[in-house]
PDB file with one MODEL, atoms N, CA, C and O in Angstrom:
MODEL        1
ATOM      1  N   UNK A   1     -28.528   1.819  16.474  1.00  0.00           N
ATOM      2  CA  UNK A   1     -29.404   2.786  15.872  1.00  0.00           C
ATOM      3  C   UNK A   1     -30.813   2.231  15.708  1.00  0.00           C
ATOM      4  O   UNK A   1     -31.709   2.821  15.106  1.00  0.00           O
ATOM      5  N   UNK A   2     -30.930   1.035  16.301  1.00  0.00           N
ATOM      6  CA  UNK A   2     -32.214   0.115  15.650  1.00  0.00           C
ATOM      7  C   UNK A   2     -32.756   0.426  14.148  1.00  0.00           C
ATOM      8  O   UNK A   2     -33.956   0.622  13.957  1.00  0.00           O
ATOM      9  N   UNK A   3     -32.109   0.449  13.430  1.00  0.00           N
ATOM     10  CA  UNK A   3     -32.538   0.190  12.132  1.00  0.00           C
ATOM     11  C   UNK A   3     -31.468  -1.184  11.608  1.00  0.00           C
ATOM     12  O   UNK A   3     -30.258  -1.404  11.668  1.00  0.00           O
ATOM     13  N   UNK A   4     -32.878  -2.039  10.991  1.00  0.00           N
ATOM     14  CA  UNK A   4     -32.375  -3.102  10.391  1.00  0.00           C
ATOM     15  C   UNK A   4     -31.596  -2.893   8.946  1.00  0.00           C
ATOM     16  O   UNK A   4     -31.587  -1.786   8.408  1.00  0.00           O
ATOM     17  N   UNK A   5     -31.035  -3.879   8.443  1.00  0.00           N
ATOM     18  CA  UNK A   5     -30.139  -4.408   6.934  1.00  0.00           C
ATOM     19  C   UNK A   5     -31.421  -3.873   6.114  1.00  0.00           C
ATOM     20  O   UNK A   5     -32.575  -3.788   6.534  1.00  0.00           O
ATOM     21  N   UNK A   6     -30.771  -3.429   4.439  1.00  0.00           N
ATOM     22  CA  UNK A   6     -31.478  -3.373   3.345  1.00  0.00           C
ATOM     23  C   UNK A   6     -30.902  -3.825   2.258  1.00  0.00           C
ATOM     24  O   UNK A   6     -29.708  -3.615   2.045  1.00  0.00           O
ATOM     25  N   UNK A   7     -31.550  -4.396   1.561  1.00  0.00           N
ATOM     26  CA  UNK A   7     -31.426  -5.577   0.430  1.00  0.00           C
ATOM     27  C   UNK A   7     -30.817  -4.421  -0.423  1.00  0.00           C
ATOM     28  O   UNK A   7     -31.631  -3.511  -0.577  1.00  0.00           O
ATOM     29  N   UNK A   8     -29.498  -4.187  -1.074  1.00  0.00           N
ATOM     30  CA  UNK A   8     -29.482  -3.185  -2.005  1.00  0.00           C
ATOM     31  C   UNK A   8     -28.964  -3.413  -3.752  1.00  0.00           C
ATOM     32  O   UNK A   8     -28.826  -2.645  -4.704  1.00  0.00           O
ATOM     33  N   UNK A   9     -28.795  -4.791  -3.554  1.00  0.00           N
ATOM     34  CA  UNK A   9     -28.124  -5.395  -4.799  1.00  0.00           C
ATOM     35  C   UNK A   9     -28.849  -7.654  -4.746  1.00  0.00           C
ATOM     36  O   UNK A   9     -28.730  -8.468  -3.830  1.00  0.00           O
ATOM     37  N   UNK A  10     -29.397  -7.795  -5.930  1.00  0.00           N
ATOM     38  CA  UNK A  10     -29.756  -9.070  -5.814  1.00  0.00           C
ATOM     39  C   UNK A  10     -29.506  -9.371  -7.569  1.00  0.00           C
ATOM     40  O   UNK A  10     -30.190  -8.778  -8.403  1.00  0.00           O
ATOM     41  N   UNK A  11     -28.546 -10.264  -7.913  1.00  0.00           N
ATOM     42  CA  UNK A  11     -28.483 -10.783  -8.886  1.00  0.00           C
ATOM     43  C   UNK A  11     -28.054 -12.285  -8.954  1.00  0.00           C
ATOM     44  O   UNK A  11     -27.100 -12.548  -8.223  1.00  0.00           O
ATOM     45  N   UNK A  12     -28.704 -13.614  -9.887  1.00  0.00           N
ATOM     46  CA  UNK A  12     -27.901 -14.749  -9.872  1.00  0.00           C
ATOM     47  C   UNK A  12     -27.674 -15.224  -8.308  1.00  0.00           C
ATOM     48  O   UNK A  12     -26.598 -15.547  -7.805  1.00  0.00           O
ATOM     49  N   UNK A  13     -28.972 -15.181  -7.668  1.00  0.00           N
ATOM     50  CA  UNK A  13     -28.405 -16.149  -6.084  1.00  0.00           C
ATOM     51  C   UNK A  13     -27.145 -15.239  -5.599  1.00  0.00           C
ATOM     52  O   UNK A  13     -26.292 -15.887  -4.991  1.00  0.00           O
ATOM     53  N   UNK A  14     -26.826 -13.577  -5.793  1.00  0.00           N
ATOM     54  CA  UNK A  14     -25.701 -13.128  -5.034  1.00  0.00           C
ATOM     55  C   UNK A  14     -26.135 -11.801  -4.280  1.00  0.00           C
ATOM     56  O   UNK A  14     -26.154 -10.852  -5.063  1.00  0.00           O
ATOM     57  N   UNK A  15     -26.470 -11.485  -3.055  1.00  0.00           N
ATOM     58  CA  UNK A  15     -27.149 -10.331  -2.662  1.00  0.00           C
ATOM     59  C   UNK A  15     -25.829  -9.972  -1.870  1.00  0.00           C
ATOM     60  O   UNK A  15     -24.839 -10.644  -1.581  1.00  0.00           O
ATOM     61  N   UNK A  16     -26.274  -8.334  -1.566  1.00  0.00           N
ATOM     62  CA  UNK A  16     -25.402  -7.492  -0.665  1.00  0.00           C
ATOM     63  C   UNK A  16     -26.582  -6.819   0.126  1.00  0.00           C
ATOM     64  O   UNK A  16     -27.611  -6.448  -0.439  1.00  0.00           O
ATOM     65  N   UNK A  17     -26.386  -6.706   1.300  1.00  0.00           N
ATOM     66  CA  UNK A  17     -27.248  -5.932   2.501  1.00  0.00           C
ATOM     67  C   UNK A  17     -26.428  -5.107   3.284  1.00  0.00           C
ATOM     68  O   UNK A  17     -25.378  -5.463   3.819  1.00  0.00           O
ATOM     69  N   UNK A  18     -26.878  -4.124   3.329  1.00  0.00           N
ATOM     70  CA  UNK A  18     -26.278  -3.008   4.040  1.00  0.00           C
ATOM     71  C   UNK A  18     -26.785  -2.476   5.421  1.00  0.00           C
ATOM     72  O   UNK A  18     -27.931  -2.585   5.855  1.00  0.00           O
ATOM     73  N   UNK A  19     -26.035  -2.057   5.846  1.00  0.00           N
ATOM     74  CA  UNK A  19     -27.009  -1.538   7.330  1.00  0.00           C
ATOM     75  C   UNK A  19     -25.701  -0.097   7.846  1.00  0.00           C
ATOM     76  O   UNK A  19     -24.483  -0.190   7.998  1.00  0.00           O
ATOM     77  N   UNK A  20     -26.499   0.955   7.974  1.00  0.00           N
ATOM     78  CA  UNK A  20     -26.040   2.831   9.114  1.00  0.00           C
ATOM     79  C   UNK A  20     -25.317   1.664   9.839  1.00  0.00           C
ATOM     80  O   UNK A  20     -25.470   0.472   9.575  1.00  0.00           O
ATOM     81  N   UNK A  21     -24.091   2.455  11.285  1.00  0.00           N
ATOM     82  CA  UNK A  21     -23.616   2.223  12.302  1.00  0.00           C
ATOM     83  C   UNK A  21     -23.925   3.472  12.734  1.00  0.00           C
ATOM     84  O   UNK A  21     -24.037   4.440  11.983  1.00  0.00           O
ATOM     85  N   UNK A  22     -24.060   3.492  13.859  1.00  0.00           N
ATOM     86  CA  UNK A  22     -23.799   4.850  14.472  1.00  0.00           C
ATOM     87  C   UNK A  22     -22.292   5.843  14.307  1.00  0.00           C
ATOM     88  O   UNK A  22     -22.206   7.068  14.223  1.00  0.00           O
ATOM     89  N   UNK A  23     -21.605   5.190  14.301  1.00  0.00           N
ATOM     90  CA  UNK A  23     -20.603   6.024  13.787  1.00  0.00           C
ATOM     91  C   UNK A  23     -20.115   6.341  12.357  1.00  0.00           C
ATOM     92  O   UNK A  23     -18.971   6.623  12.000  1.00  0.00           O
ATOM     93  N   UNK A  24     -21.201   6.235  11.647  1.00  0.00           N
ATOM     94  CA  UNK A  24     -21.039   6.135  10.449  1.00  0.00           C
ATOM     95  C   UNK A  24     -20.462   5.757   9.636  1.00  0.00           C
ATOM     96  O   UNK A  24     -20.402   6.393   8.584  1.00  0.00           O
ATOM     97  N   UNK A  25     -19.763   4.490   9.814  1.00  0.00           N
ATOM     98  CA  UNK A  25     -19.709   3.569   9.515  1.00  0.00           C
ATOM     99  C   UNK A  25     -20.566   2.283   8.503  1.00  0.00           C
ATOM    100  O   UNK A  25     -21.764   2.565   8.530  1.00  0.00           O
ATOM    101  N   UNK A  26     -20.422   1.523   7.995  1.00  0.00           N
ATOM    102  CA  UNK A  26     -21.586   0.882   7.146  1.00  0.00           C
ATOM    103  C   UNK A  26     -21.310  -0.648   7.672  1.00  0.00           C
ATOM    104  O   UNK A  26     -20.179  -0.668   8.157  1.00  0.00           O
ATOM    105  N   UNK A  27     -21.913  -1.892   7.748  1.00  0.00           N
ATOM    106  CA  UNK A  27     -22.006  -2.964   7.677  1.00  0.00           C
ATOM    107  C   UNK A  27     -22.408  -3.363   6.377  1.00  0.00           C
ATOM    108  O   UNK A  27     -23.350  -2.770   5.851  1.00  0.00           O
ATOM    109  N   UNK A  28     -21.671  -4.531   5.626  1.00  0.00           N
ATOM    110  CA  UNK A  28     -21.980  -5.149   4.380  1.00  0.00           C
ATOM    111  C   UNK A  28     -21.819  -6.586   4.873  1.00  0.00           C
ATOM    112  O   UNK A  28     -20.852  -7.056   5.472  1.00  0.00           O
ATOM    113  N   UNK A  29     -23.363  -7.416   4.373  1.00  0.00           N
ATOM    114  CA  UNK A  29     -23.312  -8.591   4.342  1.00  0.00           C
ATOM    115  C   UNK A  29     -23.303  -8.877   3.045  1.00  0.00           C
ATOM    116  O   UNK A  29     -24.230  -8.507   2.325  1.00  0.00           O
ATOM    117  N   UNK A  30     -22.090  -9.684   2.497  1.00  0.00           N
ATOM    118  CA  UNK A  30     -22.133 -10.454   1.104  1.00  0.00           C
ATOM    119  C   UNK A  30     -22.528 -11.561   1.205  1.00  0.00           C
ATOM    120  O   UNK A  30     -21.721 -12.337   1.715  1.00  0.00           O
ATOM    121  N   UNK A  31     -24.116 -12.237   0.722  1.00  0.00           N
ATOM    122  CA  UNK A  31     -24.407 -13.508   0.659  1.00  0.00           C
ATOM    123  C   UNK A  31     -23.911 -14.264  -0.684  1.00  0.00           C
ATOM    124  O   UNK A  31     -23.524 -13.642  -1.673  1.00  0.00           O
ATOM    125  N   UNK A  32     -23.953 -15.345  -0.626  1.00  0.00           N
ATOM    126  CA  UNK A  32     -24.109 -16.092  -1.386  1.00  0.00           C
ATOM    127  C   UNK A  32     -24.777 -17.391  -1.774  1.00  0.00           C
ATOM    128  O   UNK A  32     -23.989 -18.331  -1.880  1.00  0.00           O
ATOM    129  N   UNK A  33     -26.189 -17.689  -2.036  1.00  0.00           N
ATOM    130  CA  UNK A  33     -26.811 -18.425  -1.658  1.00  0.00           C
ATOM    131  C   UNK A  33     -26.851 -19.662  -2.740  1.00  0.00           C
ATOM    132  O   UNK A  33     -27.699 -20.537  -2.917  1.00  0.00           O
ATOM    133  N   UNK A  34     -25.624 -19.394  -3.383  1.00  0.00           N
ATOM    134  CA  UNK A  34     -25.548 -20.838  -4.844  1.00  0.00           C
ATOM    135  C   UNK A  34     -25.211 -22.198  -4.318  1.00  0.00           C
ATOM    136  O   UNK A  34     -25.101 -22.308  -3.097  1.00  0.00           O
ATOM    137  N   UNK A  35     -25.083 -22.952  -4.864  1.00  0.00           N
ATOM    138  CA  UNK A  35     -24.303 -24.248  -4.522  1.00  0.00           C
ATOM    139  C   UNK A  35     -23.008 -24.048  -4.869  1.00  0.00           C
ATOM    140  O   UNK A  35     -22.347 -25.010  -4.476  1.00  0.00           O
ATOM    141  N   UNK A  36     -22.276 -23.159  -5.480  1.00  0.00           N
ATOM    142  CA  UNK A  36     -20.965 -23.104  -5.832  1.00  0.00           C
ATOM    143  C   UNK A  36     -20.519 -21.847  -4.997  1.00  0.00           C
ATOM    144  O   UNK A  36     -21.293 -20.986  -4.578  1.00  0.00           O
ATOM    145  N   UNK A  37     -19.436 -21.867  -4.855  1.00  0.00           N
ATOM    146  CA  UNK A  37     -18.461 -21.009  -4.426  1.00  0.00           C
ATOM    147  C   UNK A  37     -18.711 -19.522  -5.734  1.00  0.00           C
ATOM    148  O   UNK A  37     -18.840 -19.605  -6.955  1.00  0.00           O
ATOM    149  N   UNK A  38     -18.700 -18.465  -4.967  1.00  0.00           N
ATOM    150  CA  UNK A  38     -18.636 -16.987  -6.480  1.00  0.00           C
ATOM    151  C   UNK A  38     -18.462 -15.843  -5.584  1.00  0.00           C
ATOM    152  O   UNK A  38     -18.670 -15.745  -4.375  1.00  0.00           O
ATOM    153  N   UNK A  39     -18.010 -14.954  -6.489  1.00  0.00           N
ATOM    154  CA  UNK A  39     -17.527 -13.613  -5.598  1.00  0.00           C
ATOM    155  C   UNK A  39     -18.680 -12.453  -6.107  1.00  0.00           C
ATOM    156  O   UNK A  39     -19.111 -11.990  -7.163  1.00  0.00           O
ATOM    157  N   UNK A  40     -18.858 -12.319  -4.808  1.00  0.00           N
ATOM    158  CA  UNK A  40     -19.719 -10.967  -5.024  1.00  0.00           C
ATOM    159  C   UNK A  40     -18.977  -9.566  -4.992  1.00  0.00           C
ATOM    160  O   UNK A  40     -17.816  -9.592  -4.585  1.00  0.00           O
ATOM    161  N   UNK A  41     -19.610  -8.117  -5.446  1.00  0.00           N
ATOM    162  CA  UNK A  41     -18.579  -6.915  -5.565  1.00  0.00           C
ATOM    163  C   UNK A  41     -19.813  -6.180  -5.450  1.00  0.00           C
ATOM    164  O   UNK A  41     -20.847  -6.334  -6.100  1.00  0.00           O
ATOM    165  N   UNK A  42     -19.537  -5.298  -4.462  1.00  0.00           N
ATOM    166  CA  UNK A  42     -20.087  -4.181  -4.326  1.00  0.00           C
ATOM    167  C   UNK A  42     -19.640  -3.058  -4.827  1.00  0.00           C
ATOM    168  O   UNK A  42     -18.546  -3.102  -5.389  1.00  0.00           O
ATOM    169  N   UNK A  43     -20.314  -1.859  -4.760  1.00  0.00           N
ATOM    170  CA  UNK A  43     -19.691  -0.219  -5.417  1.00  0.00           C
ATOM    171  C   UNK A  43     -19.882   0.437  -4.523  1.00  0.00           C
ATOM    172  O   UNK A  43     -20.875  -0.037  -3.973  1.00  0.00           O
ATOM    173  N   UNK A  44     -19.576   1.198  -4.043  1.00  0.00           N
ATOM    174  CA  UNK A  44     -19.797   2.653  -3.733  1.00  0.00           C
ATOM    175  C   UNK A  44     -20.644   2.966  -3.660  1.00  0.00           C
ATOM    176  O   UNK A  44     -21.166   3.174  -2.564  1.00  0.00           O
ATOM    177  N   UNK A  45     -21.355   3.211  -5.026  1.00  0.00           N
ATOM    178  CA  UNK A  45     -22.532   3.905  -5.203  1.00  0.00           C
ATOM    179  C   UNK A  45     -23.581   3.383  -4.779  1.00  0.00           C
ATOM    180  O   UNK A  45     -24.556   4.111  -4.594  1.00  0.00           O
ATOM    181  N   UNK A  46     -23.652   2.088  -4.532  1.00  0.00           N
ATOM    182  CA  UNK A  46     -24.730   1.743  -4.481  1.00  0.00           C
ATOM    183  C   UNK A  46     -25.346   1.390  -3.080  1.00  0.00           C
ATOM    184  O   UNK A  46     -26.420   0.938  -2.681  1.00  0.00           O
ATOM    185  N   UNK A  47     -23.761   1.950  -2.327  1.00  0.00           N
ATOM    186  CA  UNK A  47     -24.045   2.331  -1.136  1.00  0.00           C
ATOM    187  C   UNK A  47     -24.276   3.393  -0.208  1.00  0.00           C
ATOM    188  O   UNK A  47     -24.512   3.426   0.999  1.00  0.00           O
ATOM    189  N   UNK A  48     -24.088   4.603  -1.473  1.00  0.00           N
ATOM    190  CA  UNK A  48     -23.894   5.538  -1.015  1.00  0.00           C
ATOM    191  C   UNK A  48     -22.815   6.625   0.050  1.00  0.00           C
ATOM    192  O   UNK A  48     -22.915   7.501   0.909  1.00  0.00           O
ATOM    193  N   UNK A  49     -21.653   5.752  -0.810  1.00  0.00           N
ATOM    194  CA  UNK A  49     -20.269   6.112  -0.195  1.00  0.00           C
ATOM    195  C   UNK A  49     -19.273   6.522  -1.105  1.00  0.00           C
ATOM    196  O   UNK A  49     -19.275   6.324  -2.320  1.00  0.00           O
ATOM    197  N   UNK A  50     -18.437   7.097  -0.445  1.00  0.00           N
ATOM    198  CA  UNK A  50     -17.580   7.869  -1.592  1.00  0.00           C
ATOM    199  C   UNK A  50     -16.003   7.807  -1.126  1.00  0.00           C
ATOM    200  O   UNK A  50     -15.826   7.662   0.084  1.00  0.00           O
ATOM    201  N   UNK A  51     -14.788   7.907  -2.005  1.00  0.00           N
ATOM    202  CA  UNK A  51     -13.334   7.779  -1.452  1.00  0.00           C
ATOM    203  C   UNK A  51     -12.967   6.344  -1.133  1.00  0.00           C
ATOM    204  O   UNK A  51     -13.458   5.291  -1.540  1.00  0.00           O
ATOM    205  N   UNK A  52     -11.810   6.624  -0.158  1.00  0.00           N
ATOM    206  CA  UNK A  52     -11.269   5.679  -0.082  1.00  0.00           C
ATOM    207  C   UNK A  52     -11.871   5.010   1.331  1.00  0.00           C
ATOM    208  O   UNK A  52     -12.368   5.855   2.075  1.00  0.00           O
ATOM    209  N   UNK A  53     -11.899   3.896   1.728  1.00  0.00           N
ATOM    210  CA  UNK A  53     -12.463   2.864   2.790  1.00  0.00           C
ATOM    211  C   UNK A  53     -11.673   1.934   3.224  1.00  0.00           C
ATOM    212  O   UNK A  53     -11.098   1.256   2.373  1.00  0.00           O
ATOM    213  N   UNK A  54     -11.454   1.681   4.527  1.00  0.00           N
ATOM    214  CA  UNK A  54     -11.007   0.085   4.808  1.00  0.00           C
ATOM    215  C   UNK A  54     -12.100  -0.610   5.294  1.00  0.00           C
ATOM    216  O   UNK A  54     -13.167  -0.246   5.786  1.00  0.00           O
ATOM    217  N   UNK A  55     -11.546  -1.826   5.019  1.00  0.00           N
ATOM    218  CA  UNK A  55     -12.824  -3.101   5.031  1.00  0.00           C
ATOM    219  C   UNK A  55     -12.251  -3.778   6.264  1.00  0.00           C
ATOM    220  O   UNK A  55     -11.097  -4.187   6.396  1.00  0.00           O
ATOM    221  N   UNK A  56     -13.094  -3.822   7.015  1.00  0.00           N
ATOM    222  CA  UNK A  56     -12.360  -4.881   8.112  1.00  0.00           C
ATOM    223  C   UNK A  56     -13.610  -6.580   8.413  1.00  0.00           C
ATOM    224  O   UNK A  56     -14.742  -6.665   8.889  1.00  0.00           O
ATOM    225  N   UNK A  57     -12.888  -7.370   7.991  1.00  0.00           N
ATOM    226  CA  UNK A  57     -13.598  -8.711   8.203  1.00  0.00           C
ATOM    227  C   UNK A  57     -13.961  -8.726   9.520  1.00  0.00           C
ATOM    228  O   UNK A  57     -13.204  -8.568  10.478  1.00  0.00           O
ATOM    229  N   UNK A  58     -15.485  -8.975   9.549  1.00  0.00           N
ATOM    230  CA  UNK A  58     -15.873  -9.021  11.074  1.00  0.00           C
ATOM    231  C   UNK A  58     -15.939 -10.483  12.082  1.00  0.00           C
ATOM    232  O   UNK A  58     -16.188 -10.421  13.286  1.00  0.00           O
ATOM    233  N   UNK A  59     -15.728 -11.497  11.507  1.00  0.00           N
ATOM    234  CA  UNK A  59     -15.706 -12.420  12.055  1.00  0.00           C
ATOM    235  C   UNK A  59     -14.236 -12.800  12.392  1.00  0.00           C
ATOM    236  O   UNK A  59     -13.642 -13.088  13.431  1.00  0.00           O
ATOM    237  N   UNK A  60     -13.892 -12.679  11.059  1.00  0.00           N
ATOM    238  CA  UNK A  60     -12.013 -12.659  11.724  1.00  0.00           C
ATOM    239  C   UNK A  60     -11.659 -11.710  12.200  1.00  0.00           C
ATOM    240  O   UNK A  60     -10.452 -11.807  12.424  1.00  0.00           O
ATOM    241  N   UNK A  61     -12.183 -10.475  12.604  1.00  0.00           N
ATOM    242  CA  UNK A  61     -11.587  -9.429  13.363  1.00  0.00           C
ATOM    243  C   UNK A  61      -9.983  -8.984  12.665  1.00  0.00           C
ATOM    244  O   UNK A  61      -8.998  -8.774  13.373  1.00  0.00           O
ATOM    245  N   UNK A  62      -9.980  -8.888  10.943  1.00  0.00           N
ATOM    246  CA  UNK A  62      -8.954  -8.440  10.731  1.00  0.00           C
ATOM    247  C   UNK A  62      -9.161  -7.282   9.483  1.00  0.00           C
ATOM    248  O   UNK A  62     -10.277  -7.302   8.964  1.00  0.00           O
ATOM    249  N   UNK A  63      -8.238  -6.329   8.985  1.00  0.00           N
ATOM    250  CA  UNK A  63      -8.797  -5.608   8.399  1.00  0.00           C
ATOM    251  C   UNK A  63      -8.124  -6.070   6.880  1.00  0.00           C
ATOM    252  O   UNK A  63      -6.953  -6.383   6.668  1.00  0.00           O
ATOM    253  N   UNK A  64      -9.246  -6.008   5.910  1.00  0.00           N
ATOM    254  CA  UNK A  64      -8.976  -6.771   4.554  1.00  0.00           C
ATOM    255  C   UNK A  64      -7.991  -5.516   3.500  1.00  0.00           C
ATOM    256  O   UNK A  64      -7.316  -5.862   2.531  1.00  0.00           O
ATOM    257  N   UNK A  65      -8.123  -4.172   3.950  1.00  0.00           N
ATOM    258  CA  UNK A  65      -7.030  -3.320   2.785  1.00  0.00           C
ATOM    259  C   UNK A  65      -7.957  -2.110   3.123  1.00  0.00           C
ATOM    260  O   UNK A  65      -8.856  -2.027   3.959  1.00  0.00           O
ATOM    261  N   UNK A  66      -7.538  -1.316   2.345  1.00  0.00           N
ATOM    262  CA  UNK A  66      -8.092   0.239   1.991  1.00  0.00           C
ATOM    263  C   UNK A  66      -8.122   0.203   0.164  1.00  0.00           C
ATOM    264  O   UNK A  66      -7.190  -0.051  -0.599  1.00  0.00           O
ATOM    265  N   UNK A  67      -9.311   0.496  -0.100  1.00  0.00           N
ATOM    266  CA  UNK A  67     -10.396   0.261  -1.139  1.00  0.00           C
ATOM    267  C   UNK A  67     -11.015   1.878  -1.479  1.00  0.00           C
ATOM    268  O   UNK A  67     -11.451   2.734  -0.710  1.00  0.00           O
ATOM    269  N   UNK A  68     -10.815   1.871  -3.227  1.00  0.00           N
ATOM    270  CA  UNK A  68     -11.547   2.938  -3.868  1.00  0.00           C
ATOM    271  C   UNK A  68     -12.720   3.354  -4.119  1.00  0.00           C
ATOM    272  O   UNK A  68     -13.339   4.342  -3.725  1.00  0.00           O
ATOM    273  N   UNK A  69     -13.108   2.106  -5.150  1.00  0.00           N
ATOM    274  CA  UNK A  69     -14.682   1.994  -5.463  1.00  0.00           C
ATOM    275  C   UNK A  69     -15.840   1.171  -4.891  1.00  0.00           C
ATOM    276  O   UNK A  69     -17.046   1.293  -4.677  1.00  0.00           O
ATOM    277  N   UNK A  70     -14.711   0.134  -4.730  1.00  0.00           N
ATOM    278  CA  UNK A  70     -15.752  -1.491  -4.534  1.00  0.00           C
ATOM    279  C   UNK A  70     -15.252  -2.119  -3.881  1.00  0.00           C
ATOM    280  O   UNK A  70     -14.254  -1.585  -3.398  1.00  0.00           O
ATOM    281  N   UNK A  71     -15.513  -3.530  -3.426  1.00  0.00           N
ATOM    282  CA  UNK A  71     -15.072  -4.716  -2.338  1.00  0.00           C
ATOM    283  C   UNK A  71     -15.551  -5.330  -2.956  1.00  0.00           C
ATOM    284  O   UNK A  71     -16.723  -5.162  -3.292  1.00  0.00           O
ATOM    285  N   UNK A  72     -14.767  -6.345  -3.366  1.00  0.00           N
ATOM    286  CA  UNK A  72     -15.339  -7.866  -3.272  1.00  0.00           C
ATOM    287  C   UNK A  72     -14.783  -8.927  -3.038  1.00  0.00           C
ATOM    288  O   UNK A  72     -13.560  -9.006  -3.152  1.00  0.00           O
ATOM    289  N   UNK A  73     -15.521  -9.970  -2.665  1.00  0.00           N
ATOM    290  CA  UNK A  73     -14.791 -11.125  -1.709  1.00  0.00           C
ATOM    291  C   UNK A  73     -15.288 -12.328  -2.535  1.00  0.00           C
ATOM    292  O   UNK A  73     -16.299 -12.215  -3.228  1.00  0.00           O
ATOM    293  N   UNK A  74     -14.465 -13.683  -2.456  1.00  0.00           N
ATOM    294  CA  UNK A  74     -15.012 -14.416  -2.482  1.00  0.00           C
ATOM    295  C   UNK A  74     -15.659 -15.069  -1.574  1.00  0.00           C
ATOM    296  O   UNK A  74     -15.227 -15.020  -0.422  1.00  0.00           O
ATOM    297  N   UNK A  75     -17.205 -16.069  -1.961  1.00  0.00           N
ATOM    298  CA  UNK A  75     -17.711 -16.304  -0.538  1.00  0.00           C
ATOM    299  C   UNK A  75     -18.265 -17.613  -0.826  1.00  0.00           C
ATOM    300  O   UNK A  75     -18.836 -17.744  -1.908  1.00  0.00           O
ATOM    301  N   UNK A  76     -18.190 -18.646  -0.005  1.00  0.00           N
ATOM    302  CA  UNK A  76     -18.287 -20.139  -0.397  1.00  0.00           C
ATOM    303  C   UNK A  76     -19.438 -20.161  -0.641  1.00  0.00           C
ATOM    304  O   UNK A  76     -20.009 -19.075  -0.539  1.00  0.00           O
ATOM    305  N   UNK A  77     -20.406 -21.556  -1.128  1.00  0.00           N
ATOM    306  CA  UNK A  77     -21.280 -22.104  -1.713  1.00  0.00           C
ATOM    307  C   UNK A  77     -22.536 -21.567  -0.220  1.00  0.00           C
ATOM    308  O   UNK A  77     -22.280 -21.840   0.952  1.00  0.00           O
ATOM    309  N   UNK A  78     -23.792 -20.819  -0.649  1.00  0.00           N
ATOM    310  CA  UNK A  78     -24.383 -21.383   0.758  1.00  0.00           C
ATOM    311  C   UNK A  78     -23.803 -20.285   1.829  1.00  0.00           C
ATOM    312  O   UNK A  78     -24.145 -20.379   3.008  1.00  0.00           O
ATOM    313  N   UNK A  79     -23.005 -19.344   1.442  1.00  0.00           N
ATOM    314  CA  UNK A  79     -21.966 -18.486   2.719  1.00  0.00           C
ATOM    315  C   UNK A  79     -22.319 -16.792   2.713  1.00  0.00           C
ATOM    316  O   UNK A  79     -22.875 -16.148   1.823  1.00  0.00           O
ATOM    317  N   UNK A  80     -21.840 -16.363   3.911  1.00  0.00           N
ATOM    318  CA  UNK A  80     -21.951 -14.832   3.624  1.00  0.00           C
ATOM    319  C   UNK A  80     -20.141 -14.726   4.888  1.00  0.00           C
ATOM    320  O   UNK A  80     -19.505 -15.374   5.718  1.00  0.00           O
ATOM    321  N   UNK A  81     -20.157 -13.229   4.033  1.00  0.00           N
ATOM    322  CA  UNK A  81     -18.966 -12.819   4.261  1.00  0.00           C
ATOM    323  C   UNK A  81     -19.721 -11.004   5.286  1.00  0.00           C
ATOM    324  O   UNK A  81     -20.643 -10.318   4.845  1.00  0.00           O
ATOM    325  N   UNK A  82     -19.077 -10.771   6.379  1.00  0.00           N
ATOM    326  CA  UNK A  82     -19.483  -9.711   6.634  1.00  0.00           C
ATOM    327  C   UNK A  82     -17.997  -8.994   7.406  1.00  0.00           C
ATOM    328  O   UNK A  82     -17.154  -9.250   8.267  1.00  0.00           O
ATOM    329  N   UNK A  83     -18.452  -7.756   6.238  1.00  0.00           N
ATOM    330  CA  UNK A  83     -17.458  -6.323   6.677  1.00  0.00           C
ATOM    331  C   UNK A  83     -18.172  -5.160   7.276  1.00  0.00           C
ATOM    332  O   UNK A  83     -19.336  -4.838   7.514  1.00  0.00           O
ATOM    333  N   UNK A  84     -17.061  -4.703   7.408  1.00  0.00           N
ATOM    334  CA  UNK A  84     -17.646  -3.111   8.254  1.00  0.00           C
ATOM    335  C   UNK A  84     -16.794  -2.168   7.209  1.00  0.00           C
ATOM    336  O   UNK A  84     -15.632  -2.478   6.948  1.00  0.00           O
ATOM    337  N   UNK A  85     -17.343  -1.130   6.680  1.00  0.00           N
ATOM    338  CA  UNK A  85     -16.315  -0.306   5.668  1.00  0.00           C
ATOM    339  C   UNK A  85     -16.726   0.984   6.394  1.00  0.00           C
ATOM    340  O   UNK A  85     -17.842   1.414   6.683  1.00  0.00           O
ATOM    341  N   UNK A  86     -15.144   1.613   6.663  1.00  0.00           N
ATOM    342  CA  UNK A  86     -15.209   3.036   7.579  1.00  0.00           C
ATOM    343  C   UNK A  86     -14.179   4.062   6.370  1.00  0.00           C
ATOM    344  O   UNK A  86     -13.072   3.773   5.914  1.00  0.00           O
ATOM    345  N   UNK A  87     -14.820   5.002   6.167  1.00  0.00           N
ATOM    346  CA  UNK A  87     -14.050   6.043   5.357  1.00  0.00           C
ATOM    347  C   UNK A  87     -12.628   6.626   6.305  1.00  0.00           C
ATOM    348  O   UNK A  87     -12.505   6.776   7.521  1.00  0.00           O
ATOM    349  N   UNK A  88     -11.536   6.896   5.024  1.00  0.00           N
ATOM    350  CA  UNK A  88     -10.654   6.717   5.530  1.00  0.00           C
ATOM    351  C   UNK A  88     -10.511   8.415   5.058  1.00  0.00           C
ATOM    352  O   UNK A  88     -10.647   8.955   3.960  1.00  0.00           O
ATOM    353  N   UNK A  89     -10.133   9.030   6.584  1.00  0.00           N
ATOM    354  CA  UNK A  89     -10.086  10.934   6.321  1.00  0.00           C
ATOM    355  C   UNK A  89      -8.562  11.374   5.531  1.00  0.00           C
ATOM    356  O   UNK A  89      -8.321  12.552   5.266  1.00  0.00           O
TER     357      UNK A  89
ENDMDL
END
């Protein structure tokens, strides 16, 4: 779609970036830029999504569950975690 990630959550060294798919679909990068290991959690809302979702880990190419409100992962010291969340009809 050439549109880049948007910063939509930054607290305590823990951001979430979001980015459209064309299939409407969403990409979530969970950073974590501490020296310690911490879990970040996203909402819904603040992505502008609604229902139920599966999360599928994109680097492991596996899918993490089907999810209500939020996701969150833990993500090592220094790490980002990236999903793809597709509404589930």
């Amino acid at each position: 779609m050439g549109k880049q990630a948007s910063l939509v959550f930054k607290k305590d060294g823990l951001e979430v970036w979001v980015k459209d798919l064309e299939d409407g679909s969403k990409a979530v990068g969970l950073f974590n830029r501490n020296p310690t290991t911490g879990t970040v959690k996203v909402t819904w809302n603040i992505l502008g999504l609604d229902g139920k979702q599966i999360a599928r880990d994109v680097w492991r190419q596996r899918d993490e569950g089907i999810f209500l409100d939020s996701f969150s992962a833990i993500v090592p010291a220094h790490g980002v975690k990236l999903i793809i969340l597709r509404k589930i009809n």
